[in-house]
C-alpha positions in Angstrom: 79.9 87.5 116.3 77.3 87.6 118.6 76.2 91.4 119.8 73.1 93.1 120.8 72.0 96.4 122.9 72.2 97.0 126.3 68.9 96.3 128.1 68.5 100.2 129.7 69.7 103.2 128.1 70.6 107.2 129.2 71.0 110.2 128.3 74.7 110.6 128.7 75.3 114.6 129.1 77.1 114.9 125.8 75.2 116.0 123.1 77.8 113.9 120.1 77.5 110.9 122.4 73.4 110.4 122.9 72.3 107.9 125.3 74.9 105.3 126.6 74.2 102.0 129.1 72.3 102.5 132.3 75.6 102.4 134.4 78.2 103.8 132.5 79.4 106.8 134.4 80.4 110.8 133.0 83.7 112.0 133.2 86.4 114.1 132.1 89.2 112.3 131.0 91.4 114.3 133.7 89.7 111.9 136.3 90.9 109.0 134.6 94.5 109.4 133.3 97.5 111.1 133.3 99.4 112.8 130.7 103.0 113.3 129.3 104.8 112.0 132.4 108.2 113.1 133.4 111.3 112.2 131.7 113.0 111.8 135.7 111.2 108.2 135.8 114.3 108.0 133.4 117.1 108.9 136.3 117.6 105.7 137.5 119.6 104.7 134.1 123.0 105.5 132.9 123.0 108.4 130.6 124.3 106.5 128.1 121.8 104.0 128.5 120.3 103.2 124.8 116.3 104.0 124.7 113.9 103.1 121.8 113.6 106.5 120.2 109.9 107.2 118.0 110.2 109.4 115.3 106.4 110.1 113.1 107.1 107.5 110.9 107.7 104.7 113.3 104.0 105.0 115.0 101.2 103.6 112.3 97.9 104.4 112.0 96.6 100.6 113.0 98.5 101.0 116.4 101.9 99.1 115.2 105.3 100.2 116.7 108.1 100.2 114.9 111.4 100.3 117.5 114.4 99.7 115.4 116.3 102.9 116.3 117.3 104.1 119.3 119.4 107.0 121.0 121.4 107.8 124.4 119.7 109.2 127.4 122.2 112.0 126.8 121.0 113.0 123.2 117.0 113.1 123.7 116.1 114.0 127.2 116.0 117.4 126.2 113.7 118.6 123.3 111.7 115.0 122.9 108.5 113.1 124.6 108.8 110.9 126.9 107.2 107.8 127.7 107.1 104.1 129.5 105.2 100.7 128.9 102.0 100.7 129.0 101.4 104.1 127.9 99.5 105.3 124.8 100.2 107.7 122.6 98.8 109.7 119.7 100.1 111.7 116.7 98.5 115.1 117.9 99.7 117.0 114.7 97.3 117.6 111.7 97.1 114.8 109.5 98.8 112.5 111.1 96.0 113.0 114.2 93.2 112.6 111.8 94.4 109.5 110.4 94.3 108.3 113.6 98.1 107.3 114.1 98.8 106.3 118.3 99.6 102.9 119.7 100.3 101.5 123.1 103.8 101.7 123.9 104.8 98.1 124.5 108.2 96.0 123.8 110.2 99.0 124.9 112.9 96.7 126.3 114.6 99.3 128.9 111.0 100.1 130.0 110.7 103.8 128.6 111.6 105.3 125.6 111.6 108.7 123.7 109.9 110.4 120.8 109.1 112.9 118.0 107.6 116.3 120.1 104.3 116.0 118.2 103.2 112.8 120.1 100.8 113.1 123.3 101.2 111.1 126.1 98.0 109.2 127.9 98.7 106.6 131.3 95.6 105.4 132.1 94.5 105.8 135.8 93.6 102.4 137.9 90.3 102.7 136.7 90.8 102.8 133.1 92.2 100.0 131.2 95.2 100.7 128.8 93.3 98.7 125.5 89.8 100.4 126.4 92.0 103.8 126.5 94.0 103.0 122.8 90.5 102.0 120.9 88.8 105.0 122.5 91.6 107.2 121.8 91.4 106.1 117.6 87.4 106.4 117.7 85.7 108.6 115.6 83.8 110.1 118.8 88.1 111.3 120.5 89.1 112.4 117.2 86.8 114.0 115.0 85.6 116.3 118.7 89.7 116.7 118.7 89.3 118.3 115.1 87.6 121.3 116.8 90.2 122.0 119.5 92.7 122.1 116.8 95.0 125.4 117.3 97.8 126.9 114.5 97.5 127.3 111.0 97.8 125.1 107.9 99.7 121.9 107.7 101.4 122.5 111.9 97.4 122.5 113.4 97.7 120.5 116.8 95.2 119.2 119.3 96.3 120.6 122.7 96.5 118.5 126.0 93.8 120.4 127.4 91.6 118.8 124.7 92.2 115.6 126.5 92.1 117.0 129.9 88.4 117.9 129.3 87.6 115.3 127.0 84.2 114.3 128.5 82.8 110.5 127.5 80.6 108.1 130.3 83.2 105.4 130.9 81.9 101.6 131.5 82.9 100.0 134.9 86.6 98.5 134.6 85.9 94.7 133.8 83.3 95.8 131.0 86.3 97.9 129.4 88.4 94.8 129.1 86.0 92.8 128.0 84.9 95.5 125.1 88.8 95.7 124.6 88.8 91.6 124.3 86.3 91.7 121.6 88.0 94.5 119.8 91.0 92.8 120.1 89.7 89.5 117.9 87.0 91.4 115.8 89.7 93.9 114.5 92.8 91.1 114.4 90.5 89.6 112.3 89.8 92.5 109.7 92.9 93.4 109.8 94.1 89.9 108.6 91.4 90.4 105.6 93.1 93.7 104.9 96.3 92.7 104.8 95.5 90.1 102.4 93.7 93.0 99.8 96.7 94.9 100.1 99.1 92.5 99.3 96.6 91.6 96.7 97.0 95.2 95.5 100.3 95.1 95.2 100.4 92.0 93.1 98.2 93.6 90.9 100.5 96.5 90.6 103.8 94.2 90.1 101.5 92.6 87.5 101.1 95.9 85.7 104.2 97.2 86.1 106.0 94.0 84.3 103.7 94.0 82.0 104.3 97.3 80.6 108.5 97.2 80.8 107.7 93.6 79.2 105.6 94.8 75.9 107.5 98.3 75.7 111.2 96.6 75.7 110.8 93.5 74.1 107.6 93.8 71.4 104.7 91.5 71.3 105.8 88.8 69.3 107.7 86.1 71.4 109.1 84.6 67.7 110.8 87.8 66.5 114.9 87.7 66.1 116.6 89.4 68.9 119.6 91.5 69.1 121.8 93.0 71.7 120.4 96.9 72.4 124.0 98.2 73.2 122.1 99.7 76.3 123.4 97.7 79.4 120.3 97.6 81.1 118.1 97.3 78.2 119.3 94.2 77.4 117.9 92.1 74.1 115.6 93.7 71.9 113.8 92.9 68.6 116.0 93.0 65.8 114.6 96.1 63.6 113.8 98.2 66.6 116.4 101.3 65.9 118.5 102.3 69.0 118.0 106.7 69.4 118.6 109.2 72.3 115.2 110.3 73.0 115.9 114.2 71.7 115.9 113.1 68.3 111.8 111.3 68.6 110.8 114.2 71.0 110.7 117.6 71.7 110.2 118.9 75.3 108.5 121.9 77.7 107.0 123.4 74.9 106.9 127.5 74.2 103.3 129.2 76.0 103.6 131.6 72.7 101.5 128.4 71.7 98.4 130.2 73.9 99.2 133.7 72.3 96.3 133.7 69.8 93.9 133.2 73.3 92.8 136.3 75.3 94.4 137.0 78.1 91.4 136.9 80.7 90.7 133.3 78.8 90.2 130.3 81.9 92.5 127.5 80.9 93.0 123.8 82.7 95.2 124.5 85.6 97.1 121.1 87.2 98.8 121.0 90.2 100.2 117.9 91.7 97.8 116.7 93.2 95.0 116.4 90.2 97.9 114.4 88.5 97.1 110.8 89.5 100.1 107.9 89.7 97.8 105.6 87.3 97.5 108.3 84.2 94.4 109.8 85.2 94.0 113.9 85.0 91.7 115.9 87.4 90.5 119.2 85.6 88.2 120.9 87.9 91.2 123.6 88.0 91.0 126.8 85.8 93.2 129.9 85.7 92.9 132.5 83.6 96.2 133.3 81.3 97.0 136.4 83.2 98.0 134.4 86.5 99.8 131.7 84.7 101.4 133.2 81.8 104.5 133.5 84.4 106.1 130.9 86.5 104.2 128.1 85.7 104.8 124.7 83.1 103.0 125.1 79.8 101.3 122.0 77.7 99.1 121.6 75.3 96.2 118.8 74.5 98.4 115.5 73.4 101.7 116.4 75.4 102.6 114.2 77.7 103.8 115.1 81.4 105.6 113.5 84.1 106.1 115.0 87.7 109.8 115.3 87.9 110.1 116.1 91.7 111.0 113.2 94.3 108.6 111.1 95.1 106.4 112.0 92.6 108.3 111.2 90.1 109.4 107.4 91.3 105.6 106.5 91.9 104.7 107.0 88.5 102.9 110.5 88.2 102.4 111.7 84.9 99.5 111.1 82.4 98.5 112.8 78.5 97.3 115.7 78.2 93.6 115.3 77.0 90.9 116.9 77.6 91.6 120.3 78.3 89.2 122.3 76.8 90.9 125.2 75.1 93.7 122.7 73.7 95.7 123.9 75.9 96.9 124.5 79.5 99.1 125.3 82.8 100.8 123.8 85.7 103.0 123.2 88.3 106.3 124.0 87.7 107.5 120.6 89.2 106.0 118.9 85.5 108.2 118.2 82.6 106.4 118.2 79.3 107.1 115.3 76.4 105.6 116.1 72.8 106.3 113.0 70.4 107.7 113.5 67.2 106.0 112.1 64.2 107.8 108.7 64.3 106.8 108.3 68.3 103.1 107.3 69.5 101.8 109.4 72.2 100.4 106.5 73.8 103.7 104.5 73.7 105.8 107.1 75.0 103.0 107.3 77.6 103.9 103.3 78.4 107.8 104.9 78.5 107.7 107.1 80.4 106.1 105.1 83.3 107.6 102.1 82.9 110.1 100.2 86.0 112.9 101.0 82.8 112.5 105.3 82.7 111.7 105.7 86.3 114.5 103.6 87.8 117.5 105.1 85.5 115.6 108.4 86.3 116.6 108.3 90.0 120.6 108.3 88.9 120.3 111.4 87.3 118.2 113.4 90.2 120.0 116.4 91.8 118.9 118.3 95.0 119.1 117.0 98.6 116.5 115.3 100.5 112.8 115.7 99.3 114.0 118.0 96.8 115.4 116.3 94.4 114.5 116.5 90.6 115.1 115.0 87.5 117.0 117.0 85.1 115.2 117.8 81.2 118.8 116.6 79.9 117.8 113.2 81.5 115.2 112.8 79.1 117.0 114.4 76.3 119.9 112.0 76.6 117.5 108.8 77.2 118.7 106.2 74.9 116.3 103.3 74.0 115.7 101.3 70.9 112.3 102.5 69.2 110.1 100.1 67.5 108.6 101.2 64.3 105.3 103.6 64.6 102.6 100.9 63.5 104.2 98.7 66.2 104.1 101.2 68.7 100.6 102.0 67.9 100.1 98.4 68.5 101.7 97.6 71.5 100.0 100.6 73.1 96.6 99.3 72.4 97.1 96.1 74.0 98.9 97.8 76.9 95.6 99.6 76.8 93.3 96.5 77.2 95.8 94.8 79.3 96.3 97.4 82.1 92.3 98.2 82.0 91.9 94.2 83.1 94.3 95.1 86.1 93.1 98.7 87.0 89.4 97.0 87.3 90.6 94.3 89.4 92.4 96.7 91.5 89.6 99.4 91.9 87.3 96.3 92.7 89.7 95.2 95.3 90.4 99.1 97.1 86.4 99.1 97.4 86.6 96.1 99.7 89.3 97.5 101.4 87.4 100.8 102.1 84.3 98.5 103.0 86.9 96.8 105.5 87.8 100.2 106.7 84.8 101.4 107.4 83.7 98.5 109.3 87.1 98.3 111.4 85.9 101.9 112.5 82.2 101.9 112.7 82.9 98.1 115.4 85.2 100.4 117.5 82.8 103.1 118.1 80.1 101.4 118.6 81.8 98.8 121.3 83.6 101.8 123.3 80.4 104.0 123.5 78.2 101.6 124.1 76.0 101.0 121.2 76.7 97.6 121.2 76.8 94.8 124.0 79.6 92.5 123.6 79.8 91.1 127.2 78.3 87.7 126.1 80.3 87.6 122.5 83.6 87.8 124.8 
């Protein structure tokens, strides 16, 4: 990739944008597009006419489209956004705006289509190229400025359209926009072809990890041992002294916060919500509380418990670690945690393994009630869990090597997300530097 700086340099006007090439030229964006056009460019199709409809989820945050559903004129052209080919449009609702989801609309078939009110619609004037306007509009520079303008509270901030209206940026002449949109084209197909390779390299890693748990905590260690049918359907074979149980009778669960009666009540205990509960065991404890808040309404555990997050999706992606580490030997949490204690003929680290293997999760999802994003998995779940046990010294054992084993994989993985962040970073730090003119990549197109 051949690149360099622009021979002459000038102050550009903007104090977050610095100097810029000689002959780029400032303007506010309202000089150089057009936004949310009408939905009567619509009129000349059949109201029943079938449009690609976008909801959120269908506009990615590397500018992919995703236009398998669509609706009737007659059902969206009230109450959604318009807009046609060639358009671009951006997710203007916090986080989705941040994370930089928008896309050019392309492959819309009828020629226009309709979607989710929280997108913002940009059609570039004559003098702006649509590719020049789509990198520009997933910059750092458009978005982290669009951070300021942000209006609401909470989770429902939006950028307004007046943020783009005034949007000021010094725009290169039309064929140097294409040709910066031509090299950002290549350079990022090509990091993007590296990333996708990491990620599906992730998620080998995770299949690895995953089989290799359900493996050594259904079937044992030892591929010579006699096996016998587990009476559980989709247990299958299993060693033949491992002792088939319901789970109530090698358990106990939510344990009583009388436990934490011999502390004072002003006493600052580890505090979890969901979010310091990772999806690979791990426990953030930065959180305290004292008793006095907690002692109501929230889940109680103690050091050596083990908790899962029962909640959808929480609960399918594997949340839930041991509880280690917390100081005072005991704390508090969300109310969306279900807490294990192993009897004295169950390893804490092997009902760990359990608890997060393909085997518990997947039954798991049968037993959820609620509706929607709100479903749960029920303590009588667990209680009625039937699984054959093997004996404590061999759960001890297959836990250590679950230990060593999984390490191998969680390295390789953390190894392979830092490349992916590198990658990342790159992909972003190219963009801003070609559409602001850092960079001159007239002679590398």
């Amino acid at each position: 990739m051949k690149t360099r700086a622009y021979p002459k340099y000038k102050s550009s006007g903007v104090e977050w944008l610095g100097d810029v090439p000689e002959h780029w030229v400032l303007k506010r964006s309202r000089y150089m597009l057009s936004m949310n056009p009408s939905k009567q460019e619509a009129n000349h199709l059949d109201f029943e006419t079938e449009l690609a409809f976008l909801p959120m989820e269908a506009v990615g945050g590397d500018g992919s489209l995703r236009l398998d559903a669509t609706r009737p004129i007659s059902e969206v052209s009230t109450g959604y956004t318009f807009f046609a080919e060639g358009d671009v449009a951006f997710a203007k609702i916090t986080p989705c705006f941040e994370n930089g989801k928008g896309a050019i609309m392309r492959g819309l078939g009828t020629g226009c289509g309709f979607g989710t009110t929280e997108l913002t619609v940009m059609r570039p004037g004559k003098d702006l190229d649509v590719e020049y306007l789509y990198y520009l509009s997933i910059s750092d520079e458009f978005r982290k400025n669009g951070e300021a303008w942000m209006y609401g509270a909470g989770g429902q901030k939006r950028v307004p359209d007046d943020y783009v209206k005034e949007f000021r940026f010094c725009f290169p002449p039309l064929p140097e926009q294409q040709a910066i949109a031509t090299f950002l084209d290549g350079e990022t197909g090509r990091i993007d072809a590296l990333l996708g390779k990491k990620e599906r390299l992730l998620e080998l890693l995770a299949e690895q990890r995953s089989t290799l748990i359900s493996r050594a905590v259904t079937k044992g260690l030892d591929a010579t041992v006699m096996m016998k049918p587990s009476s559980v359907e989709w247990l299958g074979d299993v060693p033949e002294h491992w002792v088939l149980k319901r789970s109530r009778y090698m358990l106990s669960m939510n344990p009583s916060k009388q436990e934490a009666n011999h502390l004072d009540f002003e006493t600052e205990l580890a505090f979890l919500p969901m979010e310091a509960v990772g999806g690979d065991g791990s426990l953030r404890l930065d959180a305290t509380r004292p008793i006095s808040e907690v002692s109501t309404g929230y889940t109680f555990f103690a050091e050596g418990d083990v908790a899962f997050a029962k909640i959808t999706p929480c609960f399918e992606n594997g949340k839930g670690a041991i509880m280690r580490g917390l100081g005072t030997g005991c704390g508090f949490g969300t109310t969306e945690l279900t807490v294990m204690r192993p009897g004295k003929d169950l390893d804490v680290e092997y009902l760990y393994y359990l608890s997060i293997s393909d085997e518990f999760r997947k039954n798991g999802e049968a037993w959820m009630y609620g509706a929607g994003g709100q479903k749960r998995v029920p303590d009588d779940y667990v209680k009625e869990f039937r699984f054959c046990f093997p004996p404590l010294p061999e759960q001890q054992a297959i836990a250590a090597f679950l230990d060593r084993e999984t390490s191998k994989i969680d390295i390789l993985s953390a190894k392979v997300k830092t490349v992916i962040e590198k990658l990342k970073e790159y992909r972003t730090a190219l963009i801003s530097a070609a559409v602001t003119g850092k960079i001159d990549v007239r002679e590398a197109v």
